[in-house]
Every structure is written in structure tokens, then in C-alpha cells.
Legacy VTK file of the C-alpha trace (Angstrom):
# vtk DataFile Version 3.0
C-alpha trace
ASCII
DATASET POLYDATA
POINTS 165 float
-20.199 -67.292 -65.405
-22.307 -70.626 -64.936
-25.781 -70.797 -66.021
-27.955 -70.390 -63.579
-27.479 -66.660 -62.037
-27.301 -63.553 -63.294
-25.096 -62.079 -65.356
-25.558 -58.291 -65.805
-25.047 -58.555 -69.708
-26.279 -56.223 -71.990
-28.080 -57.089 -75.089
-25.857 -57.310 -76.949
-23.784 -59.604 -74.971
-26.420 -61.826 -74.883
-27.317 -61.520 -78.585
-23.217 -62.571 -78.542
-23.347 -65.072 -76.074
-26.736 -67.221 -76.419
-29.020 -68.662 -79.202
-30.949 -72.017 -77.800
-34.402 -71.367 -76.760
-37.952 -70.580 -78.487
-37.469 -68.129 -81.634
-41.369 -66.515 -81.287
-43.166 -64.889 -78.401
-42.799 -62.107 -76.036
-40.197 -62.907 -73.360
-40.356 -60.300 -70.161
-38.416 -59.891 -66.895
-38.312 -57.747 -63.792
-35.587 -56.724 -61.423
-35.006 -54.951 -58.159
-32.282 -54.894 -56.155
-32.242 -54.563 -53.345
-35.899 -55.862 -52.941
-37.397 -53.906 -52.415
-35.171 -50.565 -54.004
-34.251 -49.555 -57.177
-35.636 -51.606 -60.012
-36.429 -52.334 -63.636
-38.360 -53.964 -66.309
-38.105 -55.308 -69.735
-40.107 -57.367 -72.737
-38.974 -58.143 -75.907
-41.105 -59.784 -78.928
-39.438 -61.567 -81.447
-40.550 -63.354 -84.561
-38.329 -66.287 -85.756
-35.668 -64.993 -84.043
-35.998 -61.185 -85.048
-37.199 -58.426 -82.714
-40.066 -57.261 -83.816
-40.571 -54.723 -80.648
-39.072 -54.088 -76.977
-39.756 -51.898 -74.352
-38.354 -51.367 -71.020
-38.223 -49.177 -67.753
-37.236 -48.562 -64.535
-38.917 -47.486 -60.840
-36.490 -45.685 -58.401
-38.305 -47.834 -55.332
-40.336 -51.084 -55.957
-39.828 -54.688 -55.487
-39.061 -57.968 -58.192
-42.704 -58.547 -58.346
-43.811 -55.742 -59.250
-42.061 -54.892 -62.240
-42.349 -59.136 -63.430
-46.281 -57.346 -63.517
-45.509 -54.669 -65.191
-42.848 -56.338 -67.428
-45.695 -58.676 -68.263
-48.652 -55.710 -68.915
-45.781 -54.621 -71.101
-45.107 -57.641 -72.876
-48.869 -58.567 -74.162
-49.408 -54.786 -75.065
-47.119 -55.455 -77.650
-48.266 -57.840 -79.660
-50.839 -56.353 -82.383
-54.398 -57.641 -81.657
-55.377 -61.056 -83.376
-52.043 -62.362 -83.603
-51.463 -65.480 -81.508
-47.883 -65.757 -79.855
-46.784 -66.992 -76.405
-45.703 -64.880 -73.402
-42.931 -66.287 -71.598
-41.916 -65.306 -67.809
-39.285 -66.218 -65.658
-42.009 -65.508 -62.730
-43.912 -68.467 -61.095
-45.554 -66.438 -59.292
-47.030 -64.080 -61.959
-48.116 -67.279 -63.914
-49.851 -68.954 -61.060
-51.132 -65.044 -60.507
-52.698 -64.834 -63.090
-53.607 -68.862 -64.771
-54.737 -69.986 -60.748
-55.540 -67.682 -58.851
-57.079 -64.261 -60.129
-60.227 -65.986 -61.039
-60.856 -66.851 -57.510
-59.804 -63.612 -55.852
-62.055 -61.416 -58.262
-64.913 -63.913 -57.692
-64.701 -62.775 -53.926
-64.219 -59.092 -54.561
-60.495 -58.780 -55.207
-59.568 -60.821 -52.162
-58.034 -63.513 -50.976
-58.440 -65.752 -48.046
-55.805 -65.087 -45.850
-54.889 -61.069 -46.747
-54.515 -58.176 -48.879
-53.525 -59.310 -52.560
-50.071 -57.385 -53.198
-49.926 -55.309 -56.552
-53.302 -55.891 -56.865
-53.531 -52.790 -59.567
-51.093 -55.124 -61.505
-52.547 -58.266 -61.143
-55.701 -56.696 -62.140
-54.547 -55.279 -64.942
-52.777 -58.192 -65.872
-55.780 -60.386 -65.387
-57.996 -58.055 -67.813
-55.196 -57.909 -70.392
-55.344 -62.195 -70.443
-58.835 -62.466 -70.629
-59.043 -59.867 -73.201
-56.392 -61.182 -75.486
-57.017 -64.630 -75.145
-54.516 -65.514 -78.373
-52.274 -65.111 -75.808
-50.690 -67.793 -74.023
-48.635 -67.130 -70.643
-45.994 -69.643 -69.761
-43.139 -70.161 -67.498
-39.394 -70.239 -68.221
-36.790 -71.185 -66.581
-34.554 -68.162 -65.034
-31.089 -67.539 -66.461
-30.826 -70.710 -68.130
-29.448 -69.596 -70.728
-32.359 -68.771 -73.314
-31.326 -66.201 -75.487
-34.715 -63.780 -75.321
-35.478 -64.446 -71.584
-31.705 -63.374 -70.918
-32.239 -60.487 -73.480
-35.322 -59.781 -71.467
-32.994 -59.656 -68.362
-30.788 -57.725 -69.429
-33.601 -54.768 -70.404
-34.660 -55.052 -66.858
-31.754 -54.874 -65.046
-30.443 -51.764 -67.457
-30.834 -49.277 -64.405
-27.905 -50.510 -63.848
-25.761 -50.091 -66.336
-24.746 -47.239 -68.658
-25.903 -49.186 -71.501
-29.114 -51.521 -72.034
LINES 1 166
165 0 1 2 3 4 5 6 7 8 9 10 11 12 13 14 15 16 17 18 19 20 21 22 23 24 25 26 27 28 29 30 31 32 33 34 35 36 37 38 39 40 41 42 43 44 45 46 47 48 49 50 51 52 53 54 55 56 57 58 59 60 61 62 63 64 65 66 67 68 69 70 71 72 73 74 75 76 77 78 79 80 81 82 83 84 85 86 87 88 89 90 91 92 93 94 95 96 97 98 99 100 101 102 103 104 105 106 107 108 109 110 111 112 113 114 115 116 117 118 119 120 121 122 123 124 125 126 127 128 129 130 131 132 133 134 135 136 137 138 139 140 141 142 143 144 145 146 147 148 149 150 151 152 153 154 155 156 157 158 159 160 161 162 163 164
């Protein structure tokens, strides 16, 4: 299958199949499909290219974005306090969530100029969790591109699906 779209792999078909990306951080994804319906969630840290922890889940009705959130919550409760790591996402939005906008919606009472944030429970607890652990660093990824930990991540969300994660 081309880069580029999903594959459905477990992990260890990815392990298999992929080894470029970064080696260190916390990769996470989130999955529903339908969206909204039946959906899952998944992070995975790794240290030089070992796992060091994973952890994922699954919600029998929810949407994408709401388990990249809770994929996410996931991801930066694993990492022991003090230690400074990156948290990669596939999720735009989540990034922009939580580096752009959160400030600005919990300056005006958990609201946002044009309607009702969505998830806000999420994207508040998020938002705590990034201030709190500030040796943190959230960045974006690109989705299904083939780097080995974000498709590993993948491939913990989307094991709702399968018989196997």
C-alpha cells in the first residue's frame, strides 16, 4: 500500500515494515470510524528506538478528535516527571488546540468567539497537563508517512479493529 493512507497493520507489522523517523518521544494517535462511531486510541514512548511504555484504548461511540485528546492526555502521562522528551501527533488540530488557542479560550472563561469549544474536558485537560509538564514539547507529524512510531501509534488506535493490536 502507498504511503500516505492507512494501513490497518498491527505492531508488529509495522515494527516489520518501517524504521525512518525520530527514535525518542511519545508518538500518539486516535481513530474512529465511522466519525463519529466506534473508535480508538494509542501512545507509545520510546527511547532510542526501544519502547519504554504504551498504552491504548477504545470508546464504543466517539469521534477522531476525541480520542487524538485522549491519545495525547495518554501520551504525556507517560513520561516520568522531569524527563524532557517530545510528543509527537498526527493531529493539527490538537497542536494548534493546545500551542494557539487554549490560552485565549481559558482567558475568556473556556470560550471561544464564535461557539461552544468541542471536547472541552479534553482540551482542558490537555491544556493543564502542557503547562504542568512543561519538559514537554508537542509537535506535529505527518500522518501515515511512513514513521515507524507514529504508524506504531496507529496501529494501537485503530486495534478495535482487529483481533490483534
Amino acid at each position: 500500500m502507498a504511503r500516505g493512507s492507512e494501513e490497518n497493520l498491527t505492531v508488529a507489522e509495522v515494527l516489520a515494515k518501517y524504521s525512518d523517523g525520530p527514535t525518542t518521544g511519545v508518538f500518539t494517535d486516535g481513530a474512529a470510524d465511522p466519525n463519529p462511531g466506534p473508535g480508538g486510541w494509542g501512545a507509545v514512548y520510546v527511547v532510542d528506538d526501544e519502547i519504554v511504555d504504551e498504552v491504548h484504548g477504545r470508546e464504543p461511540h466517539t469521534t477522531n478528535n476525541r480520542m487524538e485528546l485522549t491519545a495525547l492526555i495518554a501520551g504525556f502521562k507517560l513520561v516520568p516527571r522531569g524527563t524532557a522528551t517530545t510528543v509527537f501527533t498526527d493531529s493539527q488540530l490538537c497542536v494548534n488546540t493546545i500551542t494557539k488557542w487554549a490560552a485565549g479560550w481559558e482567558k475568556r472563561g473556556w470560550k471561544r468567539k464564535t461557539g461552544a469549544i468541542k471536547n472541552l474536558e479534553l482540551v482542558q485537560e490537555l491544556y493543564a497537563l502542557s503547562l504542568e509538564r512543561r519538559d514537554l514539547q508537542l509537535e506535529w507529524v505527518k500522518a501515515h508517512a511512513g514513521l515507524r512510531w507514529n504508524e506504531y501509534a496507529d496501529a494501537l488506535a485503530t486495534a478495535y479493529r482487529r483481533s490483534q493490536k
